[in-house]
C-alpha positions in Angstrom: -21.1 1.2 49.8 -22.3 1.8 45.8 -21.5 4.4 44.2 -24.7 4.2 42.4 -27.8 6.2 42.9 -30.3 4.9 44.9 -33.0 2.9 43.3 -36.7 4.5 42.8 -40.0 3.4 42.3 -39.9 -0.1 41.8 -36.6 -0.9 41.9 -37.0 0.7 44.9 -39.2 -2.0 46.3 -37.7 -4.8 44.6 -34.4 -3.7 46.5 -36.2 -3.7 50.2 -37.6 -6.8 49.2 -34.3 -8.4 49.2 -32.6 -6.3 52.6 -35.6 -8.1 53.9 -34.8 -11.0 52.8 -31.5 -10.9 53.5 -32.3 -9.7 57.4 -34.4 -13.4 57.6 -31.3 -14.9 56.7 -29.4 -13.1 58.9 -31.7 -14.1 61.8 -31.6 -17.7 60.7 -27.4 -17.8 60.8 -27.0 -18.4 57.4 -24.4 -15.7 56.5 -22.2 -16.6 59.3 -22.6 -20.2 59.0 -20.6 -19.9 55.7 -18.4 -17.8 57.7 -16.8 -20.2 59.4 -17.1 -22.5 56.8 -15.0 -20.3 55.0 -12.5 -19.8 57.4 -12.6 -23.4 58.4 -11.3 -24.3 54.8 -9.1 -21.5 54.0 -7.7 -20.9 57.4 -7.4 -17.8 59.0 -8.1 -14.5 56.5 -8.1 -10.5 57.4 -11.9 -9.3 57.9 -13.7 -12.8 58.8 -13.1 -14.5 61.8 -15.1 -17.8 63.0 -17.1 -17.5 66.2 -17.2 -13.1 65.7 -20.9 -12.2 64.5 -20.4 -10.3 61.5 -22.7 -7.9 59.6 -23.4 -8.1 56.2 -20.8 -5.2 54.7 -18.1 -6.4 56.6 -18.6 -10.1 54.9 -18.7 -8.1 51.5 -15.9 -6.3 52.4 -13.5 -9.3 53.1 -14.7 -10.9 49.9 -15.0 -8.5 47.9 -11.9 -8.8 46.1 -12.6 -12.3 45.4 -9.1 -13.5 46.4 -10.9 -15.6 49.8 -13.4 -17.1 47.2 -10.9 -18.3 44.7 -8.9 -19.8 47.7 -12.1 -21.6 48.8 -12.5 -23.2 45.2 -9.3 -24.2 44.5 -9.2 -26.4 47.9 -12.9 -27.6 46.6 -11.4 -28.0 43.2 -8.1 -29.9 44.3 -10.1 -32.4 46.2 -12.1 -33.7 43.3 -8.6 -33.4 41.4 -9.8 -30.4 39.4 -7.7 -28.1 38.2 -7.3 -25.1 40.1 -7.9 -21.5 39.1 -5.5 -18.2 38.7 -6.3 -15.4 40.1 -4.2 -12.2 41.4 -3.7 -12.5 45.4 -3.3 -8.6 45.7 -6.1 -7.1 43.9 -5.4 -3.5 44.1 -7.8 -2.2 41.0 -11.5 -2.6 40.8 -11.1 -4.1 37.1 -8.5 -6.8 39.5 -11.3 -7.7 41.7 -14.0 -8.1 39.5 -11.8 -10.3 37.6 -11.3 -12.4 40.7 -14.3 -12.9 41.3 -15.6 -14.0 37.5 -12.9 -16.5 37.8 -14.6 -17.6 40.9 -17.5 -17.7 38.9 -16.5 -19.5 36.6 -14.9 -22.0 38.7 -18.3 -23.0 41.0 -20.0 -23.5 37.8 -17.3 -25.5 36.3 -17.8 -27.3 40.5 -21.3 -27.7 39.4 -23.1 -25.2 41.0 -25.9 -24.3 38.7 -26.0 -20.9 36.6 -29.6 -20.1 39.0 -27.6 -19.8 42.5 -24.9 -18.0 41.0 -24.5 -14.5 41.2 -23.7 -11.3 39.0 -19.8 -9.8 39.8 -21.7 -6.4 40.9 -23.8 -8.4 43.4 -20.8 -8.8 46.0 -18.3 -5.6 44.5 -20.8 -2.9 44.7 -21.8 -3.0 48.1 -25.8 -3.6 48.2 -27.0 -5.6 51.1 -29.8 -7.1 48.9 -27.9 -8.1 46.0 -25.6 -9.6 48.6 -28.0 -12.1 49.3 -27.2 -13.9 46.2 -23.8 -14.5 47.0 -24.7 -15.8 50.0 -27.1 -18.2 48.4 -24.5 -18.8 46.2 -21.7 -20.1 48.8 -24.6 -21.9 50.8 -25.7 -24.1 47.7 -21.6 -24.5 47.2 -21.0 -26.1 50.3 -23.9 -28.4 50.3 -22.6 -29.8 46.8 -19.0 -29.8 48.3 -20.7 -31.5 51.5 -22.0 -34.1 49.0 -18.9 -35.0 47.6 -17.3 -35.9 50.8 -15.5 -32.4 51.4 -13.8 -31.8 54.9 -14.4 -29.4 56.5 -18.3 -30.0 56.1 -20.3 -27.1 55.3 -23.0 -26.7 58.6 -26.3 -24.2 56.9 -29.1 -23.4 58.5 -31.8 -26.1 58.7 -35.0 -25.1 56.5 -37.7 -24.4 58.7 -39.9 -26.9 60.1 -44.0 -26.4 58.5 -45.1 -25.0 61.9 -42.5 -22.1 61.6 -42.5 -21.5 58.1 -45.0 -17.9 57.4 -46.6 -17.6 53.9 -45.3 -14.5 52.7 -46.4 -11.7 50.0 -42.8 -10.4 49.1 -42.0 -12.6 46.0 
């Protein structure tokens, strides 16, 4: 949960624009496809478990110290013989986490995810489900470039939708 004050006016909006979003995402899989991705490449980890449906904070709250995202990269990162990243495994302060989770940052870029599906360090530590929905994007279009260089476990996403199924909507 933020610690922020709620957003007003159009920020306001904007931010139920993106729980929307997210909740279509939800529907489709998509957050607990990368799930048990995740788990599938880092092995067993406190607060995500493959096969459990989880709901958006408690996701967040498992990654939000960025210690299970810097674990995912450095297996990504050691396969294309990259050099791994440091980060504290017990990070006990916010300033900790948030560091954690630039490094992860910093890692999928150097990976080759592009700048545009990354995601700001307050997106996944503050807590907002739709500001969350950019780290998910983020982790989905990391596993499809890890799926294209060969990476085991493959990453399994959701399959865009088919013409028929696809609405035209007014929210962006």
């Amino acid at each position: 949960m933020s610690l922020r004050a709620l957003r007003a006016g159009s920020a306001f909006d904007v931010e139920i624009k993106l729980q929307r979003s997210y909740d279509k995402e939800d529907e489709l899989g998509l957050p607990q496809k990368i799930v048990e991705w995740i788990v599938g490449v880092v092995g067993p980890v406190d607060g995500l478990a493959a096969g459990v449906k989880l709901d958006w904070s408690q996701i967040q709250k498992a990654l939000k110290d960025g210690v299970i995202l810097c674990r995912l990269m450095n297996r990504l990162l050691k396969q294309v013989g990259q050099p791994t990243v440091q980060y504290r495994p017990k990070a006990n302060t916010s300033f900790v986490a948030m560091a954690n989770i630039d490094t992860f940052l910093s890692a999928v870029r150097l990976y080759g995810v592009p700048d545009t599906s990354t995601f700001g360090t307050s997106d996944l530590y503050e807590g907002r489900k739709g500001a969350f929905l950019n780290v998910i994007h983020c982790i989905n279009q990391l596993g499809k470039l890890a799926n294209s260089r060969g990476f085991q476990p493959r990453y399994v996403g959701v399959p865009p939708p088919r013409p028929e199924q696809a609405a035209v909507s007014d929210d962006y």
